[in-house]
PDBQT receptor file of N, H, CA, C and O in Angstrom, charges set to zero:
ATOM      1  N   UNK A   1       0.831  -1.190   0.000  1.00  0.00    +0.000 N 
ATOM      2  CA  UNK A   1       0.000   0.000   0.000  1.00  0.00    +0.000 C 
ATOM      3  C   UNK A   1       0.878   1.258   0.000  1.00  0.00    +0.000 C 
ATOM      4  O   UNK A   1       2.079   1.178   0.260  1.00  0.00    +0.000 OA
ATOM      5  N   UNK A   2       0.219   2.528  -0.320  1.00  0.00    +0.000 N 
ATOM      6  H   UNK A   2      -0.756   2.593  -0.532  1.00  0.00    +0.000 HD
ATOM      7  CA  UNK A   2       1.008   3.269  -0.336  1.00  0.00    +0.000 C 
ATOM      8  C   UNK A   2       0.463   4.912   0.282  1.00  0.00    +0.000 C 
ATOM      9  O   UNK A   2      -0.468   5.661  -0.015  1.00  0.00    +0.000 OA
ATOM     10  N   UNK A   3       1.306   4.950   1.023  1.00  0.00    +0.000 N 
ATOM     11  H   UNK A   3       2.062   4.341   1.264  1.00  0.00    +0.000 HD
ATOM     12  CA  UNK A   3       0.855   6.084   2.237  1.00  0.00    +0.000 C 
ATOM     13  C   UNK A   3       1.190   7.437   2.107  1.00  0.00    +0.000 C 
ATOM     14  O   UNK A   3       2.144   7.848   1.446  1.00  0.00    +0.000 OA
ATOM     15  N   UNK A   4       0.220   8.290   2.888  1.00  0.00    +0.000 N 
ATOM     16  H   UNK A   4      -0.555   7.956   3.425  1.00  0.00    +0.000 HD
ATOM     17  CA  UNK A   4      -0.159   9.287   2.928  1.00  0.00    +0.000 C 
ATOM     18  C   UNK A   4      -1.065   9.865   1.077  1.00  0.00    +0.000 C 
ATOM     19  O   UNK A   4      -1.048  10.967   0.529  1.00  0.00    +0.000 OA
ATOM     20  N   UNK A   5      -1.414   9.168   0.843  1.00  0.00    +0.000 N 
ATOM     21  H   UNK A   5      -1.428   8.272   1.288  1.00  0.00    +0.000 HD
ATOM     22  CA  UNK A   5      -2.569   9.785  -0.258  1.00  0.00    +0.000 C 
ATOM     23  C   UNK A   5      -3.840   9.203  -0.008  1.00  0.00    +0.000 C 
ATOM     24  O   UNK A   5      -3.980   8.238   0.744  1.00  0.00    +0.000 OA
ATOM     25  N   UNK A   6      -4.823   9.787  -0.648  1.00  0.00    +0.000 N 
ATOM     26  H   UNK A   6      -4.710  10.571  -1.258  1.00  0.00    +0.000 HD
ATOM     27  CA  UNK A   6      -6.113   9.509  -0.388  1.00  0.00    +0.000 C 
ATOM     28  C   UNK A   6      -6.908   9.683  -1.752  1.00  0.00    +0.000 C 
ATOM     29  O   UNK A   6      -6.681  10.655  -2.472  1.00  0.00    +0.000 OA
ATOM     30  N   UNK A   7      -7.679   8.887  -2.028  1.00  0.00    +0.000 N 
ATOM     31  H   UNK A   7      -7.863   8.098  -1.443  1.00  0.00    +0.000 HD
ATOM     32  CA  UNK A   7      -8.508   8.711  -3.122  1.00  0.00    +0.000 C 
ATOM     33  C   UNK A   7      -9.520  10.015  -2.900  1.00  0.00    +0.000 C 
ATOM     34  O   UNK A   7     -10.258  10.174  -1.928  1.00  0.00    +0.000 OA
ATOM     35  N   UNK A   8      -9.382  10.848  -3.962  1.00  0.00    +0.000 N 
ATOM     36  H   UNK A   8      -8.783  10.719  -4.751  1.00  0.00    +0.000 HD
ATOM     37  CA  UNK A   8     -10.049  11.590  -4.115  1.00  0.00    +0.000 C 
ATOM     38  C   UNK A   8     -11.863  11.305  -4.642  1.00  0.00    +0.000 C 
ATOM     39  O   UNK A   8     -12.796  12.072  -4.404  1.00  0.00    +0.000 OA
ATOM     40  N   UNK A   9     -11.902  10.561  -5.065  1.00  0.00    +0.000 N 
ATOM     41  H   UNK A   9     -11.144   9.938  -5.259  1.00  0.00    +0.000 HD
ATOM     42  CA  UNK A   9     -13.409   9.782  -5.018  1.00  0.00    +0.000 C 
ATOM     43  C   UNK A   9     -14.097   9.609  -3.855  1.00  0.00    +0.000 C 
ATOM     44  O   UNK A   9     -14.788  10.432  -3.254  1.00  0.00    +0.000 OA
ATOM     45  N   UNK A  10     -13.775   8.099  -3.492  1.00  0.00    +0.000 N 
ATOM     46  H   UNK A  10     -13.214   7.430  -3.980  1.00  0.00    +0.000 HD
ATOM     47  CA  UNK A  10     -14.379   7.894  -2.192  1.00  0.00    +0.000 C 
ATOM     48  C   UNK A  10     -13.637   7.918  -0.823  1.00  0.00    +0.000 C 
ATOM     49  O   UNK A  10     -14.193   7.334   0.107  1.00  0.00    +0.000 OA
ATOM     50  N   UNK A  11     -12.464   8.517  -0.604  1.00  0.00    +0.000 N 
ATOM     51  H   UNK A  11     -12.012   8.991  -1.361  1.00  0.00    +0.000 HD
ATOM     52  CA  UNK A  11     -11.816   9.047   0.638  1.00  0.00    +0.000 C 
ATOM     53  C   UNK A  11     -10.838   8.267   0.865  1.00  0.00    +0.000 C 
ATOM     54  O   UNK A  11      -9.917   8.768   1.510  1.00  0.00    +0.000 OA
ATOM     55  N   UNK A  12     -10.688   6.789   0.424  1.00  0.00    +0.000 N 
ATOM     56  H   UNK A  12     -11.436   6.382  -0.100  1.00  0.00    +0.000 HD
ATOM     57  CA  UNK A  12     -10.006   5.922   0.832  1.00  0.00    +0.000 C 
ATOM     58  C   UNK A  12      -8.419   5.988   1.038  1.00  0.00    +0.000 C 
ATOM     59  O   UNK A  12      -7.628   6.469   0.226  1.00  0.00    +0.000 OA
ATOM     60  N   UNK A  13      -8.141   5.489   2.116  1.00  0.00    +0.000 N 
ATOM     61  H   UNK A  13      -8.783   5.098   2.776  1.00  0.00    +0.000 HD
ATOM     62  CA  UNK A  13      -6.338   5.494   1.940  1.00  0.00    +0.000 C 
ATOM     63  C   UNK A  13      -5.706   4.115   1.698  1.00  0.00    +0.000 C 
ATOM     64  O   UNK A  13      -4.567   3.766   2.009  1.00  0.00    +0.000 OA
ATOM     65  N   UNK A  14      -6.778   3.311   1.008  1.00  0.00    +0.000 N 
ATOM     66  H   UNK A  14      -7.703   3.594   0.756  1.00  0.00    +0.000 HD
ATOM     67  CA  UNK A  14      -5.980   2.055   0.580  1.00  0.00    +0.000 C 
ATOM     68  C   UNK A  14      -5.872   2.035  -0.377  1.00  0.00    +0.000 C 
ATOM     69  O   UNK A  14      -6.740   1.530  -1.089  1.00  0.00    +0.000 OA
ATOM     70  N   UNK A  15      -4.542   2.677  -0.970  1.00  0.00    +0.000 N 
ATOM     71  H   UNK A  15      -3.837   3.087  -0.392  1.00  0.00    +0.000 HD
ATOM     72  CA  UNK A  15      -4.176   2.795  -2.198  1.00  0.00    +0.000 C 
ATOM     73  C   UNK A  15      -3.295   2.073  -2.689  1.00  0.00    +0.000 C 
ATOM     74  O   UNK A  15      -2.269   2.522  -2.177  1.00  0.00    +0.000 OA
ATOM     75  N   UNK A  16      -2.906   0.964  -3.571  1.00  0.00    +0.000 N 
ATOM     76  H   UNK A  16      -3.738   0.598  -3.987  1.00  0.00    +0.000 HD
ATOM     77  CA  UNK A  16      -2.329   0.377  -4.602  1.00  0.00    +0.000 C 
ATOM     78  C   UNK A  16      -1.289   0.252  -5.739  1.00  0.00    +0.000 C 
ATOM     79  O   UNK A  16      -1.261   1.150  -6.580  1.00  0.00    +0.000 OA
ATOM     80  N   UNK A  17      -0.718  -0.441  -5.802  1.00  0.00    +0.000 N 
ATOM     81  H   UNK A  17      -0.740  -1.171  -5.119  1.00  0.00    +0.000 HD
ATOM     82  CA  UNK A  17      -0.297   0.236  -7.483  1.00  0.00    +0.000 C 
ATOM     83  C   UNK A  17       0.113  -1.117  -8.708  1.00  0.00    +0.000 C 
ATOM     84  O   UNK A  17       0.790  -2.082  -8.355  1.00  0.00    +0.000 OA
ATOM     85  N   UNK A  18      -0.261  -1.012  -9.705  1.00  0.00    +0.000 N 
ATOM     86  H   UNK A  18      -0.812  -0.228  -9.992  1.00  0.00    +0.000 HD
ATOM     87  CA  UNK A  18      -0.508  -1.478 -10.715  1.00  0.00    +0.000 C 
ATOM     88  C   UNK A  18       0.362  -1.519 -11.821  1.00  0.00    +0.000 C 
ATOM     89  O   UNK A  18       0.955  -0.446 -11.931  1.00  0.00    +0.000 OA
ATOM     90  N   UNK A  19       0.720  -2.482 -12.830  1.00  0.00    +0.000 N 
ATOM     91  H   UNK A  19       0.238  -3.354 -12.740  1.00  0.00    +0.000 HD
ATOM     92  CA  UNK A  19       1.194  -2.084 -13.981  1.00  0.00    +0.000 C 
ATOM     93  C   UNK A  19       0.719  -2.906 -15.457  1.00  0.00    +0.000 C 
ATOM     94  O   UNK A  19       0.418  -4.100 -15.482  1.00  0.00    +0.000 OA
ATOM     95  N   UNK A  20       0.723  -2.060 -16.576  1.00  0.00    +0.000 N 
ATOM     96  H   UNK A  20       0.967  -1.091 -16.556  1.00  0.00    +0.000 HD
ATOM     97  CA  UNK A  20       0.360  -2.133 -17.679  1.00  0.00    +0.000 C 
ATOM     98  C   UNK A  20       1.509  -3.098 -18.348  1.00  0.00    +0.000 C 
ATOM     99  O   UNK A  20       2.651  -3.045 -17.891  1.00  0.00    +0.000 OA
ATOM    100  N   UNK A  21       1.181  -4.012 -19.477  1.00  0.00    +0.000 N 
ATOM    101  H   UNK A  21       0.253  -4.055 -19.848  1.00  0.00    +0.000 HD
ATOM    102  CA  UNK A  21       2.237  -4.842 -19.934  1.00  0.00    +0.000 C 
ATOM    103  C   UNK A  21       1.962  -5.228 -21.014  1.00  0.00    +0.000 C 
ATOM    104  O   UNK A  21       0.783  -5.578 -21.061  1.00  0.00    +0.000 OA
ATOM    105  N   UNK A  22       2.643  -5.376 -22.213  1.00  0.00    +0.000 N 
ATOM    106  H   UNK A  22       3.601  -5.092 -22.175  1.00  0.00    +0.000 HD
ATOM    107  CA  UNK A  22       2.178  -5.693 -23.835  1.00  0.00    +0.000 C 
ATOM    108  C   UNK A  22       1.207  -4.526 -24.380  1.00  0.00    +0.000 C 
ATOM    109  O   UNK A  22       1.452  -3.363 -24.701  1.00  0.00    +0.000 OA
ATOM    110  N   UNK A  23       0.432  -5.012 -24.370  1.00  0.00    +0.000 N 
ATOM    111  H   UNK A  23       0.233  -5.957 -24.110  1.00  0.00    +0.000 HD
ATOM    112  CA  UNK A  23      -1.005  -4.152 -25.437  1.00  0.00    +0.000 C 
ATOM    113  C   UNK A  23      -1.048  -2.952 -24.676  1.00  0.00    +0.000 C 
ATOM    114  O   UNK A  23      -1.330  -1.893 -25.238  1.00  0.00    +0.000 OA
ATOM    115  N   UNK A  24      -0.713  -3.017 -23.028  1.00  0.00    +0.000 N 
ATOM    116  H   UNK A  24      -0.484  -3.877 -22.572  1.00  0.00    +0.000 HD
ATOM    117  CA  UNK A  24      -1.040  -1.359 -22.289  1.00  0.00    +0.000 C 
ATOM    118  C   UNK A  24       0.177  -0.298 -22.330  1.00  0.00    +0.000 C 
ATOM    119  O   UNK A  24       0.064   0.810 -21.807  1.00  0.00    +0.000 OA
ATOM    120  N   UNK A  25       1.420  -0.748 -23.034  1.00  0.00    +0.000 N 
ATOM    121  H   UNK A  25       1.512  -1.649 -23.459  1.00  0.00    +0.000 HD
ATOM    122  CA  UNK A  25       2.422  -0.006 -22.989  1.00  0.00    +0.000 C 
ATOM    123  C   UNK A  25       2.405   1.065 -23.757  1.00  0.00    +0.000 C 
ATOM    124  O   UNK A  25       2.207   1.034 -24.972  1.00  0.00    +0.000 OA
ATOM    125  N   UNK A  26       2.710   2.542 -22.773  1.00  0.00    +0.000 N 
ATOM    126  H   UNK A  26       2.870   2.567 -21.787  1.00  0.00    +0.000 HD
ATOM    127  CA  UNK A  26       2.863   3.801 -24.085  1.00  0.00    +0.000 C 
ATOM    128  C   UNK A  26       3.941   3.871 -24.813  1.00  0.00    +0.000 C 
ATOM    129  O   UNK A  26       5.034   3.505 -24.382  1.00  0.00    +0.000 OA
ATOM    130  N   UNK A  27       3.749   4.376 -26.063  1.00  0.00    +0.000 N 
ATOM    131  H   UNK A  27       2.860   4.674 -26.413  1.00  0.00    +0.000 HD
ATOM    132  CA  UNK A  27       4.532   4.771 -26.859  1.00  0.00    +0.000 C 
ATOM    133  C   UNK A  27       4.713   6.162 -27.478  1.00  0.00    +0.000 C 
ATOM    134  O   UNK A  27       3.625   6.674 -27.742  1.00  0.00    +0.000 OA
ATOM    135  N   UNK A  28       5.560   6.769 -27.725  1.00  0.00    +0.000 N 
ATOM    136  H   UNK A  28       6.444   6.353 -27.511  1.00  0.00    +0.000 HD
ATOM    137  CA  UNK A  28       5.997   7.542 -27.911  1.00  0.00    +0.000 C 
ATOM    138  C   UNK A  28       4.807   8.107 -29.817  1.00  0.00    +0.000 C 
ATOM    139  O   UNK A  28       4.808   7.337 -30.778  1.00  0.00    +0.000 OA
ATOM    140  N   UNK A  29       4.049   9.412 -29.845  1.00  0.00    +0.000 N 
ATOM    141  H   UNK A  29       4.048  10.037 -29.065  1.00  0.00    +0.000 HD
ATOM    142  CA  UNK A  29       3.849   9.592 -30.888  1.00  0.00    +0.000 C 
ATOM    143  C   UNK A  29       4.551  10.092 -31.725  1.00  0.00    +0.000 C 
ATOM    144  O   UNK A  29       3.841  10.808 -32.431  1.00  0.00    +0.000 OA
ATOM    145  N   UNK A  30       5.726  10.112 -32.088  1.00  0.00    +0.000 N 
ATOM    146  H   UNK A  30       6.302   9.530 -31.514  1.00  0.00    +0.000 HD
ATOM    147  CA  UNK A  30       6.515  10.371 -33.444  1.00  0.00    +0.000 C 
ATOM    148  C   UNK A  30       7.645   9.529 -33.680  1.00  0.00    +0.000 C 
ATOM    149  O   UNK A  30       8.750   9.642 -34.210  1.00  0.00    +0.000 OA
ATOM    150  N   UNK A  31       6.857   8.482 -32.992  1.00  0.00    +0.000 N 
ATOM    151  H   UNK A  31       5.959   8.391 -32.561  1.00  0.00    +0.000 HD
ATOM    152  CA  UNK A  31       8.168   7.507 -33.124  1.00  0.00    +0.000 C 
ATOM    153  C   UNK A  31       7.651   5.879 -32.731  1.00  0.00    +0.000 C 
ATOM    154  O   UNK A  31       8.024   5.286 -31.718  1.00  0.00    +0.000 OA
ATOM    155  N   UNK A  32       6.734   5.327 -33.742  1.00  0.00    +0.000 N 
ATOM    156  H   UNK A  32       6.431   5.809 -34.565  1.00  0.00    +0.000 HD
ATOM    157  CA  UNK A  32       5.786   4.267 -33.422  1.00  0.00    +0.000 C 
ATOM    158  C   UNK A  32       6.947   2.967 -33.396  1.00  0.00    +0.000 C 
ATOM    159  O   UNK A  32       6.479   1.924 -32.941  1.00  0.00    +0.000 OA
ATOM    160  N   UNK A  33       8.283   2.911 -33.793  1.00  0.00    +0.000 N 
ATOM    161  H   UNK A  33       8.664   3.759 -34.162  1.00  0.00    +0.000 HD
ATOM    162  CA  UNK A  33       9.002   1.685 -33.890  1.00  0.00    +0.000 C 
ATOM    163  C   UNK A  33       9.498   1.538 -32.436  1.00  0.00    +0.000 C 
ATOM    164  O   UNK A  33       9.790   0.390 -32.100  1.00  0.00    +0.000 OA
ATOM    165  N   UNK A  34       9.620   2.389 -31.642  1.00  0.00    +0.000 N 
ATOM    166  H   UNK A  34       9.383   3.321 -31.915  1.00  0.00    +0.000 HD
ATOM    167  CA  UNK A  34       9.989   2.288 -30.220  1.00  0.00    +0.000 C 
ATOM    168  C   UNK A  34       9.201   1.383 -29.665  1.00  0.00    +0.000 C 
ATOM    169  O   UNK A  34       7.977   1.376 -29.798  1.00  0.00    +0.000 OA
ATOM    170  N   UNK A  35      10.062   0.314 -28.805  1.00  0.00    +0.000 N 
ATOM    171  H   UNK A  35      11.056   0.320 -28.696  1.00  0.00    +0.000 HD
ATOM    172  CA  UNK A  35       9.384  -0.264 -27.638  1.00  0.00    +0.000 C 
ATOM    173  C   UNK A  35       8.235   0.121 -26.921  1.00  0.00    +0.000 C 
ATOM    174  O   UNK A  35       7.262  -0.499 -26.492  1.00  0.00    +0.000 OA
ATOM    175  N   UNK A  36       8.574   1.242 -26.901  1.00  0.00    +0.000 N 
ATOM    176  H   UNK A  36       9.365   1.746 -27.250  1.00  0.00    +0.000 HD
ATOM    177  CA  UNK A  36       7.622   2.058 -25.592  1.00  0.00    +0.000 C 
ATOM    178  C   UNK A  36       8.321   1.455 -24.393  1.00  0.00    +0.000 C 
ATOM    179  O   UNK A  36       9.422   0.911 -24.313  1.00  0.00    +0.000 OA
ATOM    180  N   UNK A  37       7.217   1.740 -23.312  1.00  0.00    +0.000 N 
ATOM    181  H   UNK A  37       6.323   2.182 -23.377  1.00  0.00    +0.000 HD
ATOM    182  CA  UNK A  37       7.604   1.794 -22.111  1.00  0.00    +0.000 C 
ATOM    183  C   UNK A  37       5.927   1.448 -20.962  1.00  0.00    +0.000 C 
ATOM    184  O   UNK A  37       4.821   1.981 -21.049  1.00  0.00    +0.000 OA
ATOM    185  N   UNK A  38       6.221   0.813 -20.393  1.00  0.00    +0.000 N 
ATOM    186  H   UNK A  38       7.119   0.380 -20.322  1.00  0.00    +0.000 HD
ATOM    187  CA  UNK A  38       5.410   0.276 -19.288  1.00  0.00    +0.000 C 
ATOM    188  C   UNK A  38       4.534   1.240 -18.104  1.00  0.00    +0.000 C 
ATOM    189  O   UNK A  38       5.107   2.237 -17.665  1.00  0.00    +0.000 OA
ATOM    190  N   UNK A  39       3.594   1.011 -17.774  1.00  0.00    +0.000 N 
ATOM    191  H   UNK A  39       3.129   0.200 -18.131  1.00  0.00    +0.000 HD
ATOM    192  CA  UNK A  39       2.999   2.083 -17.465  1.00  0.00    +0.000 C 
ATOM    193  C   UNK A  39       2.716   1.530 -15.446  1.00  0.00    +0.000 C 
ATOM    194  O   UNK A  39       2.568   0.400 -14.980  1.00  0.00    +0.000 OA
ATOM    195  N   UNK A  40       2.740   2.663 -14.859  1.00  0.00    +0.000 N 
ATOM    196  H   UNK A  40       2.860   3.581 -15.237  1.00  0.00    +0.000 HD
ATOM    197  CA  UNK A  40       2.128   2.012 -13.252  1.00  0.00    +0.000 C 
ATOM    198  C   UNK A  40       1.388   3.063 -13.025  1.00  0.00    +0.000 C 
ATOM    199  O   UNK A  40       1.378   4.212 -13.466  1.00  0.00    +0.000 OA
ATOM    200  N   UNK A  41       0.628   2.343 -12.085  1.00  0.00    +0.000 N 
ATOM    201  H   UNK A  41       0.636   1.410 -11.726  1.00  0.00    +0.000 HD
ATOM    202  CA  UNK A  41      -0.814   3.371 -11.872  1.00  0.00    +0.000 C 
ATOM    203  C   UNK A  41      -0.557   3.287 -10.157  1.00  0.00    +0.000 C 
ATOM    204  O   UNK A  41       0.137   2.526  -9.483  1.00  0.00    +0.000 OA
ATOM    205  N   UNK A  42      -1.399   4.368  -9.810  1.00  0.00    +0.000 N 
ATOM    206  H   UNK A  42      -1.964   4.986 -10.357  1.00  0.00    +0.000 HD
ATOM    207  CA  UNK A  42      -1.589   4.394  -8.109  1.00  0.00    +0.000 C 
ATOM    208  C   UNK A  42      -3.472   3.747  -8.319  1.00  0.00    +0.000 C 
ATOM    209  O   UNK A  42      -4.246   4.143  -9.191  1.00  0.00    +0.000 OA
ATOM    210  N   UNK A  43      -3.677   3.053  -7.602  1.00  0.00    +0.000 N 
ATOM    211  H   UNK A  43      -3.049   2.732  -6.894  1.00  0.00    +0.000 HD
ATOM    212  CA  UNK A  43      -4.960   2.722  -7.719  1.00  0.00    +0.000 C 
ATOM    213  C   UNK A  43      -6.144   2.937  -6.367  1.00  0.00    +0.000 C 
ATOM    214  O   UNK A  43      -5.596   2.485  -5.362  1.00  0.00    +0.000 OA
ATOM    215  N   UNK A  44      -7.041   3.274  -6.146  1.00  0.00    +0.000 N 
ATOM    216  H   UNK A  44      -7.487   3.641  -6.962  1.00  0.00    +0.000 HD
ATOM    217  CA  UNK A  44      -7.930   2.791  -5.379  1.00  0.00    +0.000 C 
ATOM    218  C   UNK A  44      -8.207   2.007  -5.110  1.00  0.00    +0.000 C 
ATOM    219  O   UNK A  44      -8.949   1.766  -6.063  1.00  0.00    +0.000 OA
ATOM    220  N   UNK A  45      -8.318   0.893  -4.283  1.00  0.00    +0.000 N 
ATOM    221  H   UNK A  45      -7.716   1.088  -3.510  1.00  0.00    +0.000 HD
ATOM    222  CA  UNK A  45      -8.455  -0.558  -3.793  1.00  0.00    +0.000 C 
ATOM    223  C   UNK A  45      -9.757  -0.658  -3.336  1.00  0.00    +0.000 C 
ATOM    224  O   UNK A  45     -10.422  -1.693  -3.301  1.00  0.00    +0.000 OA
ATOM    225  N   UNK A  46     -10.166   0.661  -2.922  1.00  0.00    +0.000 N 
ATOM    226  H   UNK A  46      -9.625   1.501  -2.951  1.00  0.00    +0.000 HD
ATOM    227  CA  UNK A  46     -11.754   0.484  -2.583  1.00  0.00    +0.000 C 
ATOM    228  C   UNK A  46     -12.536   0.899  -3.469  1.00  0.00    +0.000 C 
ATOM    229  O   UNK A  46     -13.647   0.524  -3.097  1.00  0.00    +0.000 OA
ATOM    230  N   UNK A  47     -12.678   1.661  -4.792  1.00  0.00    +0.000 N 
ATOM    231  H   UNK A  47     -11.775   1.966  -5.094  1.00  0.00    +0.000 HD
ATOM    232  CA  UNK A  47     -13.537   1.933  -5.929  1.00  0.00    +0.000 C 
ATOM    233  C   UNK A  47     -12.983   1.629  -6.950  1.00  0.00    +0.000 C 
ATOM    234  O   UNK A  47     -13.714   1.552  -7.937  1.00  0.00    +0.000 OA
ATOM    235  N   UNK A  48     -11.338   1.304  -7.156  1.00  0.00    +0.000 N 
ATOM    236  H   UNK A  48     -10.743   1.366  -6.355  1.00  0.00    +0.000 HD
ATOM    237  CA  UNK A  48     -10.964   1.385  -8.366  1.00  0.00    +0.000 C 
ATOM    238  C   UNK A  48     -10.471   2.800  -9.292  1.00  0.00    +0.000 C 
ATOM    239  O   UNK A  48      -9.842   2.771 -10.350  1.00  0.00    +0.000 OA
ATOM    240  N   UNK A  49     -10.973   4.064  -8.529  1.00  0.00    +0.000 N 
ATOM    241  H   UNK A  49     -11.484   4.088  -7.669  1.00  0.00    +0.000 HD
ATOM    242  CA  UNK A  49     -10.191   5.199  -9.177  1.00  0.00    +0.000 C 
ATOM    243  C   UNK A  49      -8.555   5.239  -9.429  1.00  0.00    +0.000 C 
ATOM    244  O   UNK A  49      -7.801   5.011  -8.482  1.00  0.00    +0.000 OA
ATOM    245  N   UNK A  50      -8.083   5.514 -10.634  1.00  0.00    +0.000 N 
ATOM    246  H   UNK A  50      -8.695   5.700 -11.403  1.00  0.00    +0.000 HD
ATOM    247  CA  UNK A  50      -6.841   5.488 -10.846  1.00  0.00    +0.000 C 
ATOM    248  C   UNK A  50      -6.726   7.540 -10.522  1.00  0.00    +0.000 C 
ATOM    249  O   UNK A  50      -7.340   8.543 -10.887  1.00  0.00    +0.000 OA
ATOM    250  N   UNK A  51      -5.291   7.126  -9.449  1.00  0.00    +0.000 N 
ATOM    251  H   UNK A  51      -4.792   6.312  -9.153  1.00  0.00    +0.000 HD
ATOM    252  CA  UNK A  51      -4.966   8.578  -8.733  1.00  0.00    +0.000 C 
ATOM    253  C   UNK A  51      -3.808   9.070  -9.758  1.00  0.00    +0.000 C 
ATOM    254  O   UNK A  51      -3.731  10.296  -9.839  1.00  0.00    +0.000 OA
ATOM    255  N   UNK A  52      -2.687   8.171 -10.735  1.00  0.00    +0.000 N 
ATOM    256  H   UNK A  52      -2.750   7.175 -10.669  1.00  0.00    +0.000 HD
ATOM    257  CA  UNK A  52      -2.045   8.392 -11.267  1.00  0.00    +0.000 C 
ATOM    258  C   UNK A  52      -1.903   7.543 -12.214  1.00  0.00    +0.000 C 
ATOM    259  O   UNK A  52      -2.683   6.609 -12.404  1.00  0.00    +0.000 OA
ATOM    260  N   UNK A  53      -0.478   7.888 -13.177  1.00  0.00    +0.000 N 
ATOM    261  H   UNK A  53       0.156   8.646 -13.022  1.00  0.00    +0.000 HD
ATOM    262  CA  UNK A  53      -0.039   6.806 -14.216  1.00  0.00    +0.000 C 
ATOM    263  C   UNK A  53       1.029   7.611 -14.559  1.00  0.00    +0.000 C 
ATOM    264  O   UNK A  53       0.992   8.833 -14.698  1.00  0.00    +0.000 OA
ATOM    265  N   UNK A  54       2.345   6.604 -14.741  1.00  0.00    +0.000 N 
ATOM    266  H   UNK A  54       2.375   5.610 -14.628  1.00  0.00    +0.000 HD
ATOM    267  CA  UNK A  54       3.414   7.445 -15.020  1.00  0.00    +0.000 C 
ATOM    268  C   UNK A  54       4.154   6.199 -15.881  1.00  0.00    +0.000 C 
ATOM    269  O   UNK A  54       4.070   5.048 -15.454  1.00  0.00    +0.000 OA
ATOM    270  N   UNK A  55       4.616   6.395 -16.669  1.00  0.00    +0.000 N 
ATOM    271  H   UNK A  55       4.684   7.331 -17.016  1.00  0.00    +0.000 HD
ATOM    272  CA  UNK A  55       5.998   5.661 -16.997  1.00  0.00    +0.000 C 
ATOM    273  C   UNK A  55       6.811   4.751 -16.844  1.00  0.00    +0.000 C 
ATOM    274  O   UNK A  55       7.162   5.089 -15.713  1.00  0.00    +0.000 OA
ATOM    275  N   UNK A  56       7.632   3.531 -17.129  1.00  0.00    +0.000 N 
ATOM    276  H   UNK A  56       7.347   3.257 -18.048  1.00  0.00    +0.000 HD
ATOM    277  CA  UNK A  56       8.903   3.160 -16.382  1.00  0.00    +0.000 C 
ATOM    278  C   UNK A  56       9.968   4.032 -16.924  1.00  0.00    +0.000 C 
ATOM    279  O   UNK A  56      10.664   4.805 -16.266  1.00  0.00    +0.000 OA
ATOM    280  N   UNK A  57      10.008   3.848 -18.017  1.00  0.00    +0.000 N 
ATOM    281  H   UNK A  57       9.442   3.220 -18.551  1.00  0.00    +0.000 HD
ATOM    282  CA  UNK A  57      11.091   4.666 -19.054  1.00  0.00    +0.000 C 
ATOM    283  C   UNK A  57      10.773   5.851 -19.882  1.00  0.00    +0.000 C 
ATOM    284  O   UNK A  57      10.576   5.838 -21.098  1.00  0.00    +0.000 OA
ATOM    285  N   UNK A  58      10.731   7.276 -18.789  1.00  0.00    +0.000 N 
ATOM    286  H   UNK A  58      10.891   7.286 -17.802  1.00  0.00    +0.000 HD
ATOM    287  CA  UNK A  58      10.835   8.707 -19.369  1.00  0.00    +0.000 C 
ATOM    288  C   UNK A  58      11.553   8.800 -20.604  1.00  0.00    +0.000 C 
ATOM    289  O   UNK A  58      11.144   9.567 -21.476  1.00  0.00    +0.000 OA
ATOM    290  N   UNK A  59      12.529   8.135 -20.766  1.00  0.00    +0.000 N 
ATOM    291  H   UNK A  59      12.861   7.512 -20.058  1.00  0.00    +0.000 HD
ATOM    292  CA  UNK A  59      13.654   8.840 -21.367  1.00  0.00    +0.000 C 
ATOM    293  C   UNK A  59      13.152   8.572 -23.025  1.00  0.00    +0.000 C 
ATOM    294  O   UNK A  59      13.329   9.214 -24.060  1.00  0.00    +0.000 OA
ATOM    295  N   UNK A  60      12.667   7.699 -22.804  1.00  0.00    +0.000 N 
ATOM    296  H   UNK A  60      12.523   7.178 -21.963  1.00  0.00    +0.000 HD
ATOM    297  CA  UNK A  60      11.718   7.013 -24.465  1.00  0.00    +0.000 C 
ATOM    298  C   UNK A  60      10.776   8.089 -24.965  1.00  0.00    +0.000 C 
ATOM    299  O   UNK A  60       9.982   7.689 -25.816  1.00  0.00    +0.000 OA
ATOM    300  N   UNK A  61      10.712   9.008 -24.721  1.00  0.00    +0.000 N 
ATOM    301  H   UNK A  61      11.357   9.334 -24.030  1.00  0.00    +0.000 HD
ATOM    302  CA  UNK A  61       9.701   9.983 -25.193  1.00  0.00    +0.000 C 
ATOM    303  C   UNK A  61      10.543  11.347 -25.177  1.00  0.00    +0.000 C 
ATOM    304  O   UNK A  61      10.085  12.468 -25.399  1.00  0.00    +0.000 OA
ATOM    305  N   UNK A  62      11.696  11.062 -24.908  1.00  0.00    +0.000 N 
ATOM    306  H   UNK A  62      12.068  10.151 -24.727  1.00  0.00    +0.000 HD
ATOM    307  CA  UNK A  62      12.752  12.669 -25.417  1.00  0.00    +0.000 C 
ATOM    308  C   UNK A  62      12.615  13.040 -27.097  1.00  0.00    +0.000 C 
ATOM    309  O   UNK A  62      13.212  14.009 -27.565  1.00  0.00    +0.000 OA
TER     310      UNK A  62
């Protein structure tokens, strides 16, 4: 779990985190031959609201 945030939905502080793999990976738009890069989310555990989503590999989108 991950502390001190709170789901802005339903209040909750049991928050989560998640990651995207194959078909959910972003990719870069001007540059579709790139790998891309893997995505993690902060999640809500009690509704399911996603609080974030960031990246593994920033540097793929310079």
């Amino acid at each position: 779990m991950i502390e001190n945030k709170e789901c802005p939905v339903c209040g909750s502080k049991d928050i989560g985190k998640g990651k995207q793999y194959a078909q959910g990976k972003m990719f870069p738009i001007d540059n579709l031959i790139s790998l891309g890069s893997e995505v993690i989310a902060e999640i809500c555990t009690n509704c399911g609201h996603i609080l974030s989503m960031k990246v593994t590999k920033p540097e793929k989108f310079k």
